[in-house]
Steps between C-alpha positions, in 0.01 A plus 500: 500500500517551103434235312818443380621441809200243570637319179822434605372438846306214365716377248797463772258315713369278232891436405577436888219242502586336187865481632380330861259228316751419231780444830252311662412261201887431408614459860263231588654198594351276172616742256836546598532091542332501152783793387732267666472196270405699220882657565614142568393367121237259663193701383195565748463428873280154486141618579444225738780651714444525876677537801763748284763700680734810348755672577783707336847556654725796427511893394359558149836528346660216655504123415153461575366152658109408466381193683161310431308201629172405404284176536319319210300244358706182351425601124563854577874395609509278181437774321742772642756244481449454087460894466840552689647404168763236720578244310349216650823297426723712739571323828365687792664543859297352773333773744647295781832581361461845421332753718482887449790706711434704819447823322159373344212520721350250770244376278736406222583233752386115466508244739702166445269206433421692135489345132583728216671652267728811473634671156739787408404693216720787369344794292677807364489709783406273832505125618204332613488234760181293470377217727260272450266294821399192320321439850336817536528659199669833660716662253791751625643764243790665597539806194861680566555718243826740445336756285093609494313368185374853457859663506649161257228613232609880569878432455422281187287792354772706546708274341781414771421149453 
């Protein structure tokens, strides 16, 4: 083999590699819950978060849904709740009144004996359903958004909006 040949051999298996471990670090489950309420305007994932569950719903160019439930400490939901940005003044819907449809999965599900809290926030681009376990301080993010946050900061570059 000639060395050039051993270059580019290398340097496509470096670049492979690279590719693989960089897929593997943004697919796992806590970052793309911490992308998720990054996307959401609620800043990090709480790092007392346990028990989470993720899952995204529909093709990439599609209204895309992204679902989220995670368990955590009583401060810890204090806190997400004041970085939400909801004004603590809006009236929330009870959970026992309002319930995520059949489309969202299983786990979005809560049983009936539950106290807590559920709030509608619009953005620019999505709505966000969040819902609040006083109990057992569960909180459920539902994230549907109607255009990518990567392809609303390439349209505004380009200047369509």
């Amino acid at each position: 083999m000639t060395r050039t040949r051993k270059t580019l051999l290398s340097a496509g298996a470096a670049s492979v590699a690279l590719v693989v471990l960089l897929g593997v670090l943004l697919m796992r489950p806590t970052a793309r819950a911490d992308r998720m309420c990054r996307d959401a305007g609620f800043g990090r994932l709480p790092d007392s978060a346990r028990d989470l569950r993720f899952e995204r719903r529909n093709a990439p160019f599609k209204m895309q849904h992204r679902y989220l439930r995670f368990q955590v400490t009583a401060e810890e939901a204090v806190s997400f709740f004041e970085r939400s940005g909801i004004d603590p003044n809006e009236e929330p819907a009870s959970m026992q009144l309002i319930r995520f449809g059949v489309k969202s999965p299983a786990w979005m599900q809560w049983g009936d004996p539950v106290n807590g809290r559920v709030y509608l926030v619009h953005k620019s681009n999505s709505d966000v359903w969040l819902a609040i376990d006083d109990d057992s301080h569960t909180i459920y993010m539902a994230l549907h958004e109607w255009r990518a946050n990567w392809m609303s900061r390439f349209l505004e570059r380009c200047g369509f909006f």
